[in-house]
C-alpha positions as CSV (number, residue, x, y, z in Angstrom):
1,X,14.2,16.0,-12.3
2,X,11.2,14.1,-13.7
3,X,8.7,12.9,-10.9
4,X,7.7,9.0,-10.3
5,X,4.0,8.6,-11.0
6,X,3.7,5.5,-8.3
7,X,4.6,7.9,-5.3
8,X,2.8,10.7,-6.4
9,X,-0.8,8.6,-6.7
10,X,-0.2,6.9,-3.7
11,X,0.2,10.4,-2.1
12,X,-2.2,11.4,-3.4
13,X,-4.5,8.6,-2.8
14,X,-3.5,8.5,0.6
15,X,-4.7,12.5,1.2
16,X,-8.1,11.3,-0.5
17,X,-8.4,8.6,1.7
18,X,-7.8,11.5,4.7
19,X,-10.5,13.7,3.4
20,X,-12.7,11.2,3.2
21,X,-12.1,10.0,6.9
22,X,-12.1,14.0,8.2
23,X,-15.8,14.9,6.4
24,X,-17.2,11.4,7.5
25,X,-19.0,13.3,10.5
26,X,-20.6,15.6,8.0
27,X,-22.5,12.3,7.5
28,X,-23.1,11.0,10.7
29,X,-26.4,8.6,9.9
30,X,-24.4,7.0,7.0
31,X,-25.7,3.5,6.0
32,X,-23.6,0.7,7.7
33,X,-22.2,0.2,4.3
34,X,-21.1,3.7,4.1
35,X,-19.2,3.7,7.6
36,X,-17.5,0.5,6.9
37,X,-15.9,1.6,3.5
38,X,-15.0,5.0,5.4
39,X,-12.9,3.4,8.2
40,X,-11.2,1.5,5.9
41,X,-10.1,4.8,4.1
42,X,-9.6,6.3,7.5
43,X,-7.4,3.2,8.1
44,X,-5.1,3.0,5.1
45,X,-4.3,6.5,5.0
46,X,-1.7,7.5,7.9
47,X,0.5,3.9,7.0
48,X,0.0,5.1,3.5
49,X,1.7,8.6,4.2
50,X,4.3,6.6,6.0
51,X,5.0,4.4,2.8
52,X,5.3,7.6,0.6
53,X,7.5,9.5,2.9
54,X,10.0,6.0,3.2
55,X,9.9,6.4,-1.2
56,X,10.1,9.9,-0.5
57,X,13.1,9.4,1.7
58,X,15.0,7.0,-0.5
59,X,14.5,8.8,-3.3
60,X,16.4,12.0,-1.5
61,X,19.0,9.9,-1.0
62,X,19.7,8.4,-4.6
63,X,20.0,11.9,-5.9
64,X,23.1,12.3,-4.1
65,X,25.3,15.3,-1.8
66,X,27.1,14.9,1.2
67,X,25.5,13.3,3.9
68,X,25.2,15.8,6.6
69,X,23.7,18.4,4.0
70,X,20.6,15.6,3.4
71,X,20.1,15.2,7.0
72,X,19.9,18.0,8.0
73,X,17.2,18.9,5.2
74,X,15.2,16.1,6.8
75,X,15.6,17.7,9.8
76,X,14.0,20.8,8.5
77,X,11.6,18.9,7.3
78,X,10.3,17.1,9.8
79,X,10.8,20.3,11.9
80,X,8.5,21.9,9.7
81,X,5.8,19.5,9.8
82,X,5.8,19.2,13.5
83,X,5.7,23.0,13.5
84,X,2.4,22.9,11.4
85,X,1.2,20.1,13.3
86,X,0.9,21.5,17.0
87,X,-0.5,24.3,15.1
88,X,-3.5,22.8,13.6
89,X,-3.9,21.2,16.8
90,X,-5.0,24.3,18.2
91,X,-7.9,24.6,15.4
92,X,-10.5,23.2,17.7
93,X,-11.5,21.1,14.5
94,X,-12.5,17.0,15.2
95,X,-9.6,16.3,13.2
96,X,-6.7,13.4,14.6
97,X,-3.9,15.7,13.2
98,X,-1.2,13.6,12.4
99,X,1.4,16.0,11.0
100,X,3.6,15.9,14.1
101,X,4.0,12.0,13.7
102,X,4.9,12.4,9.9
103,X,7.4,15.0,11.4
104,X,8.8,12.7,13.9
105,X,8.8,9.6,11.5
106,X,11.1,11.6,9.1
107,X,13.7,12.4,11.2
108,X,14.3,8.8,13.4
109,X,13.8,7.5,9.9
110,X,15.7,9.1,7.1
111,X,19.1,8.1,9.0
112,X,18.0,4.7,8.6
113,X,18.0,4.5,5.2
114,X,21.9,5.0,5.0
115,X,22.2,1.2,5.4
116,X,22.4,-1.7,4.0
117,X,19.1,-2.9,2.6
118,X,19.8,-7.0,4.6
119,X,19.9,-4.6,8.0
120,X,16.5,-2.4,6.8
121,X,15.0,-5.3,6.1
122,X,16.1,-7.0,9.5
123,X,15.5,-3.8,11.5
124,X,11.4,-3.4,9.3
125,X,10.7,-6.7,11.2
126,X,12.3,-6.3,14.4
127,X,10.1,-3.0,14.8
128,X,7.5,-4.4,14.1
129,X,7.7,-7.5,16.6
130,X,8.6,-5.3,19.2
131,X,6.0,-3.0,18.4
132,X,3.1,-4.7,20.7
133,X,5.5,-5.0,23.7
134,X,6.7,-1.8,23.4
135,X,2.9,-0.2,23.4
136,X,1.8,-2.2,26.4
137,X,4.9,-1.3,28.4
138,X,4.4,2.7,27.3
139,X,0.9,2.7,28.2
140,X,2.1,1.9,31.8
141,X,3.4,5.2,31.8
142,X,2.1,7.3,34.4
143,X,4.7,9.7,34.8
144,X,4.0,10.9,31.3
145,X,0.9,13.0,31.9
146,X,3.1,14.8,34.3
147,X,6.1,15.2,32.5
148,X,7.4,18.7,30.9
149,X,5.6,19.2,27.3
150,X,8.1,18.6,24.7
151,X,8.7,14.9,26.9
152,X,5.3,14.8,26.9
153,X,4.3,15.6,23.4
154,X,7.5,13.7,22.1
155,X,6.6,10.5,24.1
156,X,2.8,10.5,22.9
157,X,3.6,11.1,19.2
158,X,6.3,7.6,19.4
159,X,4.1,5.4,21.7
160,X,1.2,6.9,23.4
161,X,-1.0,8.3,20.6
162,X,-4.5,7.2,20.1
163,X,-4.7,7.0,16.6
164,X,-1.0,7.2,15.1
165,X,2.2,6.2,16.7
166,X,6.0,7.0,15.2
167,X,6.3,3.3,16.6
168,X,4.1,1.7,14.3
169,X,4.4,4.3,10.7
170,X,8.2,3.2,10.9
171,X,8.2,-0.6,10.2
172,X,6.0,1.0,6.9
173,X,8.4,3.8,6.2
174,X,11.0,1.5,5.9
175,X,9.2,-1.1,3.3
176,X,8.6,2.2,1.4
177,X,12.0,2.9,0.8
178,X,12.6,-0.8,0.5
179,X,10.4,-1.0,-2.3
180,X,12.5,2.0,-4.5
181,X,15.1,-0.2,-3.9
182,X,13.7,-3.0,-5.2
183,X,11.8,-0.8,-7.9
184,X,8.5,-0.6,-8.6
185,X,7.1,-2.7,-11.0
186,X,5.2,-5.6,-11.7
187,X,7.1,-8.8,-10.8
188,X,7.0,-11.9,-8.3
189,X,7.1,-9.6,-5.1
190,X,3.9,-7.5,-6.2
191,X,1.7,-10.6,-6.1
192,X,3.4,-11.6,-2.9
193,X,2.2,-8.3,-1.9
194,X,-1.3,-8.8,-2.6
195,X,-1.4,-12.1,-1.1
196,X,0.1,-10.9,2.2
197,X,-2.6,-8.1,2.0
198,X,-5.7,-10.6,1.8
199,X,-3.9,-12.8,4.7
200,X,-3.3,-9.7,7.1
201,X,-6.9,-8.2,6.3
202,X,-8.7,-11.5,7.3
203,X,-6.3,-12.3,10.1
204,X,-7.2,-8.8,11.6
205,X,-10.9,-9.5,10.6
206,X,-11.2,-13.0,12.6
207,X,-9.2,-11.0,15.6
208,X,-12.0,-8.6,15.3
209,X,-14.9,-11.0,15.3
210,X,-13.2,-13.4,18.5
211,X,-11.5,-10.5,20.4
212,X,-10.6,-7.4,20.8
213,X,-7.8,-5.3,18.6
214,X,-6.3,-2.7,20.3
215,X,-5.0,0.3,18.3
216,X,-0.6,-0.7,17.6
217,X,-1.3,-4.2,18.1
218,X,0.1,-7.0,16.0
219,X,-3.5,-7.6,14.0
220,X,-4.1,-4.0,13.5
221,X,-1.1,-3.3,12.2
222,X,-1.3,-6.0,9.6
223,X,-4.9,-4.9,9.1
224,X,-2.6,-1.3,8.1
225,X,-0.2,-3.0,6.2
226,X,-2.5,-5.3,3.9
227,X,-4.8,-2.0,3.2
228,X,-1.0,-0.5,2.4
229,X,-0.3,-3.1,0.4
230,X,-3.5,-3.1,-1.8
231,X,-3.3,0.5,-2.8
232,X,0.2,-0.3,-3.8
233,X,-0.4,-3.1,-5.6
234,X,-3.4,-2.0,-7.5
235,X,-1.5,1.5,-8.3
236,X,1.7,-0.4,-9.7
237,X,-0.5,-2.6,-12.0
238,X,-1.9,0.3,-12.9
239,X,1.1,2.2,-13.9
240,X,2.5,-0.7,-15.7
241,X,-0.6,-1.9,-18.1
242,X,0.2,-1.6,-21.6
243,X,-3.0,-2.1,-23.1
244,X,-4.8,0.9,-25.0
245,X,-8.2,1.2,-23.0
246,X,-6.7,0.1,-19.8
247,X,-3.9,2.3,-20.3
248,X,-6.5,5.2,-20.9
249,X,-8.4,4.6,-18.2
250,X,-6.1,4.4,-15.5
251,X,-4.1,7.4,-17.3
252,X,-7.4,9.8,-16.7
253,X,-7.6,8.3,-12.7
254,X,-3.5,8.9,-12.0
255,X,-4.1,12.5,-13.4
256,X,-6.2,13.8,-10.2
257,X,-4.5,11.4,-7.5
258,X,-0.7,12.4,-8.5
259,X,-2.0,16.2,-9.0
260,X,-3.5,16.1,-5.7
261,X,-0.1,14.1,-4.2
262,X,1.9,16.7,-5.4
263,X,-0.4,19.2,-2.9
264,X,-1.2,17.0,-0.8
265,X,0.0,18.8,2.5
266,X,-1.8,21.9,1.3
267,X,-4.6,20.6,0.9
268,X,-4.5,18.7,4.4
269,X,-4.0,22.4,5.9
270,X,-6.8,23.9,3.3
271,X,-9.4,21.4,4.2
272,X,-8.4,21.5,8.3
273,X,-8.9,24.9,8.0
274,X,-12.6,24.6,6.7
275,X,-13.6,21.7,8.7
276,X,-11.8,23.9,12.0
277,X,-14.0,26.7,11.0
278,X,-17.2,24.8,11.0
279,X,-16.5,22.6,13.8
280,X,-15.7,26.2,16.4
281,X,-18.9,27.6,14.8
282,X,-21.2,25.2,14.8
283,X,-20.2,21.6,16.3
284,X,-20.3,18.2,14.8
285,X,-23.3,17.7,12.4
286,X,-26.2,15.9,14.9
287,X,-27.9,15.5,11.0
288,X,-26.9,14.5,7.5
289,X,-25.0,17.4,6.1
290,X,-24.3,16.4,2.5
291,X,-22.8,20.2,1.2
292,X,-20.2,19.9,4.0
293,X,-18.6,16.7,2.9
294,X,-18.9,17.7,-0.7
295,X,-16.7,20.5,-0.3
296,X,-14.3,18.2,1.8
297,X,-14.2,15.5,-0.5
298,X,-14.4,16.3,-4.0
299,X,-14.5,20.1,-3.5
300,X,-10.5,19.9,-2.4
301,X,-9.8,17.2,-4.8
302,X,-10.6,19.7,-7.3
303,X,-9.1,22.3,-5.9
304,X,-5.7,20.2,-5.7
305,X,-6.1,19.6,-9.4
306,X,-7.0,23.1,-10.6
307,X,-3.8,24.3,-8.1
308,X,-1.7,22.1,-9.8
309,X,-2.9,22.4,-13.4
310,X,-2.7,26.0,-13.5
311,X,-0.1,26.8,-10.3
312,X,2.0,24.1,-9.8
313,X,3.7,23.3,-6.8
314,X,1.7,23.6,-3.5
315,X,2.0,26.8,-1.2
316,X,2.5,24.8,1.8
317,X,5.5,22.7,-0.5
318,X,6.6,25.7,-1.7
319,X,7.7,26.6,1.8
320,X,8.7,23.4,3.1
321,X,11.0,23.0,-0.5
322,X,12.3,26.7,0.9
323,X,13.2,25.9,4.1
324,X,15.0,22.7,3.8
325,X,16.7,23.7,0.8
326,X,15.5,21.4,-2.0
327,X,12.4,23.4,-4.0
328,X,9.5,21.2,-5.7
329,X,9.2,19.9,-9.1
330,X,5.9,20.7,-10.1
331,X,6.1,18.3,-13.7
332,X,3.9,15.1,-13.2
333,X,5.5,12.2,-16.0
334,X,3.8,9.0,-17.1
């Protein structure tokens, strides 16, 4: 089966935006500029996995089989990347891991998606009103930090995270799927999209500047989402241009984001591998260390291209694809 360029370069931009947030302390005495433009990549990319994997999701189930079969696959696949996740976590490396949530998000999520798009729709925004309440009650919580790991670790990956919480990627997963449904193109809803974007990214702005914005809350969710929504927009009006030059030029960007989308989980264990071995040898950079963020940053994003123009699928996919019983495509189509 042929693969969808729109989820693939949003993948793929979303694992760019992830190396680019992981080698930032490579750079620590970065111009203000710098550090702005990185937290905005280190924003948009965990909601952006979570829009991918709802596409991802939806897309599973429009290819058909019975429904047990596809669940369980999801299962295994969220099994799989919680698995890899508690495992990096033991790296020692400065990186947030946030395979474990991506794990969890797939499985509460993927059962979700067998109904009725008025009810996803209905349940997207009563997740997300309830998302604020839900944090402040959770972070009442004492009894957590005493409870048996698995309660412990399940608990912190839905509510209690301090970076990413199952609780807030799910609202996002949902609109993900929502979006194959409606189908991705260039129509009414995809400058809806970009207004909503600008609104939510100055609402959360004005928060910032006359308060304070927790992590989960309302205006740093909608800061998430109107990032979301800008990569999407500007990638679907990409993949729907018809012009010659335009065409070519957004043809030669898609190639290296949907090539590095289609290895994108191997490169997130490639690059946690190097940053892990740096970080237990040597620390976080005090200095400027340009040669360690190149080889984060554009060093893996030619490696993912390289892997996929002469490989194919991912090593990491490759397993995954084993596992749950659905192998990877490696063919990119425009």
């Amino acid at each position: 089966m042929s693969r969808l360029l729109v989820p693939d370069a949003l993948r793929g931009f979303a694992i760019v935006a992830m190396l680019i947030a992981h080698a930032a302390p490579f750079v620590p005495n970065a111009p203000w500029a710098v550090q702005f433009v990185t937290a905005n990549f280190s924003s948009v990319a965990s909601p952006l996995f979570a829009l991918v994997m709802g596409m991802s999701a939806e897309l599973v189930w429009r290819r058909g089989g019975a429904v047990g079969v596809t669940l369980l696959q999801q299962t295994l696949r969220g099994l799989f990347l919680i698995v890899l996740g508690v495992w990096m976590a033991t790296w020692g490396s400065w990186l947030a891991v946030i395979l474990s949530y991506l794990g969890l998000l797939i499985i509460i999520g993927a059962p979700l998606l067998l109904l009725r798009s008025s009810v996803v729709i209905a349940a997207t925004a009563v997740l997300f009103l309830a998302s604020q309440p839900l944090l402040s009650v959770a972070r009442t919580w004492i009894w957590v930090y005493t409870a048996p790991p698995p309660v412990r670790e399940v608990t912190t990956w839905m509510f209690l995270g301090p970076q990413y919480r199952v609780v807030n990627l799910l609202p996002v997963f949902l609109i993900g799927a929502l979006l194959i449904r409606h189908g991705l193109k260039r129509d009414r809803l995809l400058w809806i999209m970009a207004a909503v974007a600008l609104l939510a990214y100055l609402a959360w702005g004005f928060g910032q500047r006359f308060g304070t914005v927790l992590s989960g809350d309302y205006l740093d969710s909608l800061r998430d989402i109107g990032l979301v929504f800008a990569v999407y927009v500007c990638v679907v009006l990409g993949a729907t241009v018809r012009r010659e030059h335009a065409e070519r030029f957004w043809g030669a960007v898609f190639v290296p984001l949907c090539a590095c989308g289609q290895v994108a989980l191997s490169l997130y264990l490639l690059h946690g591998s190097l940053i892990a071995f740096w970080s237990n040898a040597y620390g976080r950079p005090a200095e400027n260390f340009y040669l360690g963020w190149l080889v984060i940053v554009p060093g893996m994003i030619v490696v993912g291209w390289l892997w996929w123009r002469f490989v194919g699928t991912g090593p990491v996919e490759w397993v995954m694809g084993w596992l749950s019983g659905r192998p990877k495509s490696s063919s990119l189509r425009r």
